[in-house]
Backbone as CSV, one residue per row, in Angstrom:
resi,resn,N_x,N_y,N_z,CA_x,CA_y,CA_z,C_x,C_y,C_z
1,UNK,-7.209,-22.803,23.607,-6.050,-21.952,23.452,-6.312,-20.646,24.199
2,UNK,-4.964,-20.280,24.590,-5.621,-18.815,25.879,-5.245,-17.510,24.749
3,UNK,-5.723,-16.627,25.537,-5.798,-15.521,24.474,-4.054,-14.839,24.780
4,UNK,-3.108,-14.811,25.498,-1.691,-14.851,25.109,-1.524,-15.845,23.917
5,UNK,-1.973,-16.795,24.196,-1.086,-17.667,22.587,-1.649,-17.003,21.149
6,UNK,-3.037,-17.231,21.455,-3.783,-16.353,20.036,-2.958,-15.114,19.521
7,UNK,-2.809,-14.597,20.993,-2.274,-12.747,20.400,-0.914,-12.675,20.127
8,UNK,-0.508,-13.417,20.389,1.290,-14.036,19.516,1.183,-14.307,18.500
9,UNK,0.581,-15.347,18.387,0.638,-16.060,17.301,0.167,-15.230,16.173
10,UNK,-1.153,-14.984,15.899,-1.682,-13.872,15.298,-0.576,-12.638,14.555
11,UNK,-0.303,-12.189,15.682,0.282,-10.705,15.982,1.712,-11.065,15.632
12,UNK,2.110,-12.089,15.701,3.247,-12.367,15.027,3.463,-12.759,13.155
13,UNK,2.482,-13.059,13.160,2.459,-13.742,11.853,1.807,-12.595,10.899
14,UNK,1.081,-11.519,11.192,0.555,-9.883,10.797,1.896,-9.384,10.464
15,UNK,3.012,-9.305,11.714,4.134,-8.464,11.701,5.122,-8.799,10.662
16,UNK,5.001,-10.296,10.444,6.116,-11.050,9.844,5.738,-10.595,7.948
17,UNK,4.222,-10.650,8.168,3.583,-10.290,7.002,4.304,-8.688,6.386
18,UNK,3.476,-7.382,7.141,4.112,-6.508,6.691,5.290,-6.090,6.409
19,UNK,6.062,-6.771,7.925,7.486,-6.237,7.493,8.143,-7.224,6.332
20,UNK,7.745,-8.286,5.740,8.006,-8.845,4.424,7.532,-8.084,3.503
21,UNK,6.578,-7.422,3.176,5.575,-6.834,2.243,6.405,-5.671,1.982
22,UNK,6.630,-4.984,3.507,6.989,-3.442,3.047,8.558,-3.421,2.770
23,UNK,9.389,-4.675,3.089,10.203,-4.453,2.586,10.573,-4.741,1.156
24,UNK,9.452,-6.145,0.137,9.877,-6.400,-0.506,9.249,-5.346,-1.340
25,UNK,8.729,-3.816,-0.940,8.689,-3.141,-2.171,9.933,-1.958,-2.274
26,UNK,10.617,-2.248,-1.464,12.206,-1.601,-1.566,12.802,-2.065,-3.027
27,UNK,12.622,-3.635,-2.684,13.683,-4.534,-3.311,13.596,-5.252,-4.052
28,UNK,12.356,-5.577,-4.676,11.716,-6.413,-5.925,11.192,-5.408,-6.979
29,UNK,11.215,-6.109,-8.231,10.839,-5.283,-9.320,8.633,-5.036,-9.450
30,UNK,8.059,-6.778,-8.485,6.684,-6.913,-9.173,6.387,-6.165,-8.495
31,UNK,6.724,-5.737,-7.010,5.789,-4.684,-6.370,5.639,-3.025,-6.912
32,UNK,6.573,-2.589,-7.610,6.740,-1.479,-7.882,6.008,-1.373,-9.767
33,UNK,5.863,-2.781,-10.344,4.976,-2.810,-11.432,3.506,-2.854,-10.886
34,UNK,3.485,-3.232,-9.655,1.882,-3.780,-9.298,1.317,-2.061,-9.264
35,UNK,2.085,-1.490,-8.685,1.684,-0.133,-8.248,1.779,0.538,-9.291
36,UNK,2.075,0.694,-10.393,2.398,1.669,-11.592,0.910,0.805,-12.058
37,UNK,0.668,-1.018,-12.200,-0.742,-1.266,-12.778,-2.239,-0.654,-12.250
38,UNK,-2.038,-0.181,-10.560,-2.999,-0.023,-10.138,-3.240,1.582,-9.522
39,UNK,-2.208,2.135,-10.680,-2.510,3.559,-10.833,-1.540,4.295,-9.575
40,UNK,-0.959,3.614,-8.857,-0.104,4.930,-8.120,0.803,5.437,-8.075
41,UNK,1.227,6.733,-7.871,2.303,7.061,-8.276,3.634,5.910,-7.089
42,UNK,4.928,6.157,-7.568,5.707,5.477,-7.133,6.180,5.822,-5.736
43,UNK,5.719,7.069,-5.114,6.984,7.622,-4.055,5.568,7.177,-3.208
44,UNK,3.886,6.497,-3.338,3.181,6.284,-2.653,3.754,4.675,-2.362
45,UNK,4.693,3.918,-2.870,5.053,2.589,-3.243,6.148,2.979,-1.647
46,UNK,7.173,3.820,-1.912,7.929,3.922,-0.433,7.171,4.566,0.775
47,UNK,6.617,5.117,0.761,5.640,5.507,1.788,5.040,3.948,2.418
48,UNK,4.143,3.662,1.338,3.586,2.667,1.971,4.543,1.463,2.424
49,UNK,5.388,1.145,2.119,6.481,0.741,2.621,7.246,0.983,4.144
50,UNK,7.763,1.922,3.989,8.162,2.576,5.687,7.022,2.609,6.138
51,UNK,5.690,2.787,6.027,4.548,2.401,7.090,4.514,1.647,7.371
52,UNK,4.909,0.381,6.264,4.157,-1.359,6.819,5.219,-2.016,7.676
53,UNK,6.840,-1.396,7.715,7.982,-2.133,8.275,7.729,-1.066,9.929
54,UNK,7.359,0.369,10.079,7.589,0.138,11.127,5.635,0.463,11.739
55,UNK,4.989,-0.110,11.023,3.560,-0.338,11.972,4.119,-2.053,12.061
56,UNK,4.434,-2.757,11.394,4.881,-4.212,12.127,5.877,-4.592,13.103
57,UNK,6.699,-3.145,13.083,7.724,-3.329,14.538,6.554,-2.831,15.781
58,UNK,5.955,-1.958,15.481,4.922,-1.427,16.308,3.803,-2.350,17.071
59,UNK,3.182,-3.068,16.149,2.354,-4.092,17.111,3.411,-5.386,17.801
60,UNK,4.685,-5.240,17.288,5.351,-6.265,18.606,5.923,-5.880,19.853
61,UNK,6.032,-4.034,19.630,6.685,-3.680,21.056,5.457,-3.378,21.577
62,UNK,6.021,-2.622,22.709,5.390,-2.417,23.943,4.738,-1.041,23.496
63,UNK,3.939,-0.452,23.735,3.729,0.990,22.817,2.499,1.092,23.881
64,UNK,2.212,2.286,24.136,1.000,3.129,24.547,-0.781,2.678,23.946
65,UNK,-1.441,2.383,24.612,-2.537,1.506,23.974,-3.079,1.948,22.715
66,UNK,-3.096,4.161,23.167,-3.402,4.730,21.843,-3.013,4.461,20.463
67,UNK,-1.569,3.996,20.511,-0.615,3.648,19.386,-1.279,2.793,18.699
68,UNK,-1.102,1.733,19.825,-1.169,0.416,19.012,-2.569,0.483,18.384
69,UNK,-4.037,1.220,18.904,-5.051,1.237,18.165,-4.621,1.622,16.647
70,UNK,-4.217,2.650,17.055,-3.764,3.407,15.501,-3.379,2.370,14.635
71,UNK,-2.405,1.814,15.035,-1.681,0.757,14.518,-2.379,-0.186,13.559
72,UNK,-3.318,-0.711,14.578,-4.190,-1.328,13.846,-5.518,-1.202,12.994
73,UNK,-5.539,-0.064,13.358,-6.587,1.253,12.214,-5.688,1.369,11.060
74,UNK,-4.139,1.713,10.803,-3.542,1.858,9.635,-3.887,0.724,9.026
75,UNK,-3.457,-0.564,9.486,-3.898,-1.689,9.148,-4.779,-2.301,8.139
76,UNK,-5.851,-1.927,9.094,-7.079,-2.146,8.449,-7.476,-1.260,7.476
77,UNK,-7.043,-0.032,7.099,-7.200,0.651,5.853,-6.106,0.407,4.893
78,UNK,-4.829,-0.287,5.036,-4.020,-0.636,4.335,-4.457,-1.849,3.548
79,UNK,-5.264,-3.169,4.245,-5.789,-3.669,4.013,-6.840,-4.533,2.663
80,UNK,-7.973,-3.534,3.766,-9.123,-2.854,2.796,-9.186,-2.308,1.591
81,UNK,-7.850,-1.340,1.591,-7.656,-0.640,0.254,-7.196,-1.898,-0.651
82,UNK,-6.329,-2.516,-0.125,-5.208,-3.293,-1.399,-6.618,-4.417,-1.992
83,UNK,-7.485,-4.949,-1.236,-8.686,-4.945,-1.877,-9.404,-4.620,-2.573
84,UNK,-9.478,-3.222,-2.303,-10.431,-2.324,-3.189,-10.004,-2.039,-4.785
85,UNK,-8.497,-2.013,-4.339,-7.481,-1.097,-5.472,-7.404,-2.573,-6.292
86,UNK,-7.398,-3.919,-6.258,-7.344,-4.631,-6.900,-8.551,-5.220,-7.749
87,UNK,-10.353,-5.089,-6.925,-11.044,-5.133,-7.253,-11.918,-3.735,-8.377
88,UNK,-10.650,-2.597,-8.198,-10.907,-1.348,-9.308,-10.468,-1.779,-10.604
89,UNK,-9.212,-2.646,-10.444,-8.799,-2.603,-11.930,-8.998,-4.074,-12.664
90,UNK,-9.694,-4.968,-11.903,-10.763,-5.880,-12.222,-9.548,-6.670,-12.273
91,UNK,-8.530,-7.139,-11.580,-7.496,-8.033,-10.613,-8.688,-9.614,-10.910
92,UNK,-8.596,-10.768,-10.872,-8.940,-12.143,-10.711,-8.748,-11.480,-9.018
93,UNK,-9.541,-12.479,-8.710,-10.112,-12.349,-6.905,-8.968,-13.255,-6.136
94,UNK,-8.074,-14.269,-7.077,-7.057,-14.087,-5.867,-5.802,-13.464,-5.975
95,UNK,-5.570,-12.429,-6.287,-5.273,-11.244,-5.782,-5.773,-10.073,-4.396
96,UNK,-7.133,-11.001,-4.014,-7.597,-10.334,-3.050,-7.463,-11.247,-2.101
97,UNK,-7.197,-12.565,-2.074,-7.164,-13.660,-0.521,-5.701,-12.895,0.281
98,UNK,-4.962,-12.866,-0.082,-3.609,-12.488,0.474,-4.416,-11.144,1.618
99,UNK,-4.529,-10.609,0.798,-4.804,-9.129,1.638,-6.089,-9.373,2.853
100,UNK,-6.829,-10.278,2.541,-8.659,-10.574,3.306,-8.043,-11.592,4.099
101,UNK,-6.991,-12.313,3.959,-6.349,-13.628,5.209,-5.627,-12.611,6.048
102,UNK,-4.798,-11.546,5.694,-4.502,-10.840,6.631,-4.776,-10.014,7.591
103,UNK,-6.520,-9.337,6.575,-7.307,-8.832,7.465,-8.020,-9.702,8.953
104,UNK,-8.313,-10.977,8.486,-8.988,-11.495,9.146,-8.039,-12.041,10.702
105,UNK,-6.386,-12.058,9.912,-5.287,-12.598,11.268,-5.249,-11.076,12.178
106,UNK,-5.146,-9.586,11.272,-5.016,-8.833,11.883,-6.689,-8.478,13.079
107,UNK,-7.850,-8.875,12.602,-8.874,-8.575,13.629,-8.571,-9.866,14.711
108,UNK,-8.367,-11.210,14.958,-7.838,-11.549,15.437,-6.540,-11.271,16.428
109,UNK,-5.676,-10.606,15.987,-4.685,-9.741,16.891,-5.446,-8.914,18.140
110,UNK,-6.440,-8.309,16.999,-6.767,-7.336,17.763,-7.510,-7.269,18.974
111,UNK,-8.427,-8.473,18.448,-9.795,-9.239,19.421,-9.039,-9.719,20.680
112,UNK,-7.658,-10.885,20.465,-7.104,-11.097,21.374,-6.383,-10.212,22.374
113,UNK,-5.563,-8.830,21.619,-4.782,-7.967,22.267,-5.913,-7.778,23.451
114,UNK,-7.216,-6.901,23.097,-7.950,-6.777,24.331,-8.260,-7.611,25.098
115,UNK,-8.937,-8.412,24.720,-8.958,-10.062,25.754,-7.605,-9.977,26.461
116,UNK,-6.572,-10.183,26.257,-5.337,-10.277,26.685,-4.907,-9.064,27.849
117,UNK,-4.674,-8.192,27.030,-4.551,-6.854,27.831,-5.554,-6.758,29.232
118,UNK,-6.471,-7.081,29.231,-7.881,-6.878,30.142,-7.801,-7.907,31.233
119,UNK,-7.354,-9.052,30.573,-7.885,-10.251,31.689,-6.000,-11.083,32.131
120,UNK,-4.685,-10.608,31.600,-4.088,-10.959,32.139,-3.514,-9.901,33.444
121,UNK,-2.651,-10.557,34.219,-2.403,-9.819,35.043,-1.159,-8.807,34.904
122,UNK,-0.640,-7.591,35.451,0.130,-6.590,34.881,1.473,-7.171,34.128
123,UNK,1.509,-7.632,35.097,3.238,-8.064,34.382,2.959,-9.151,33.194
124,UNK,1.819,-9.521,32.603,1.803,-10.597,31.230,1.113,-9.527,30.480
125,UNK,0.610,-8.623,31.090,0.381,-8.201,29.789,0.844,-7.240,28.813
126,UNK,0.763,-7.209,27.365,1.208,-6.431,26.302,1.224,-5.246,27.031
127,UNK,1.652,-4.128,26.661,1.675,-2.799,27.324,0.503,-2.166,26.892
128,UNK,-0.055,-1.104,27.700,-1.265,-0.788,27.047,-1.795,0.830,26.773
């Protein structure tokens, strides 16, 4: 498989992730209990929300390479945390696969974006 398909595929299925995630804490009742169980206040529940809908529009456009690092630095501390924050309040561990399958599609994105970015030629590649 070439590293364009990986970094689609991947990078698509990350995006499809957050922007499901951050929207369903608009609009569902469990996400906004999950966050009152694991101690945060609520207006951190929309925050983190408008981060995750537009850092997932973000790794599909075209964006400045700096960005998209960022991008995927928010990521990975968005991540990490929902890990951490589930393994604080002693969560059963799968509560933590969701968040560690995403980490692992999002380093994947990432591994490929450079592979990709580096070794295709200007016009295939992601913007950088």
């Amino acid at each position: 498989m070439n590293s364009k398909t990986v970094y689609w595929g991947t990078t698509g299925l990350v995006a499809l992730f957050v922007i499901f995630s951050g929207t369903m804490y608009f609009v569902a009742d469990a996400p906004a209990q999950s966050f009152d169980r694991l101690g945060f206040p609520d207006y951190f529940r929309i925050q983190l929300g408008i981060a995750k809908i537009v850092g997932g529009v973000a790794l599909l456009t075209p964006l400045p390479r700096w960005l998209k690092e960022w991008t995927y630095a928010g990521f990975v501390i968005d991540f990490v945390s929902a890990v951490i924050a589930h393994a604080a309040v002693g969560d059963p561990a799968s509560t933590m696969v969701l968040p560690t399958v995403a980490l692992g599609l999002l380093m994947a994105s990432y591994v490929s974006y450079h592979r990709y970015s580096l070794g295709a030629s200007e016009e295939d590649a992601p913007a950088a």
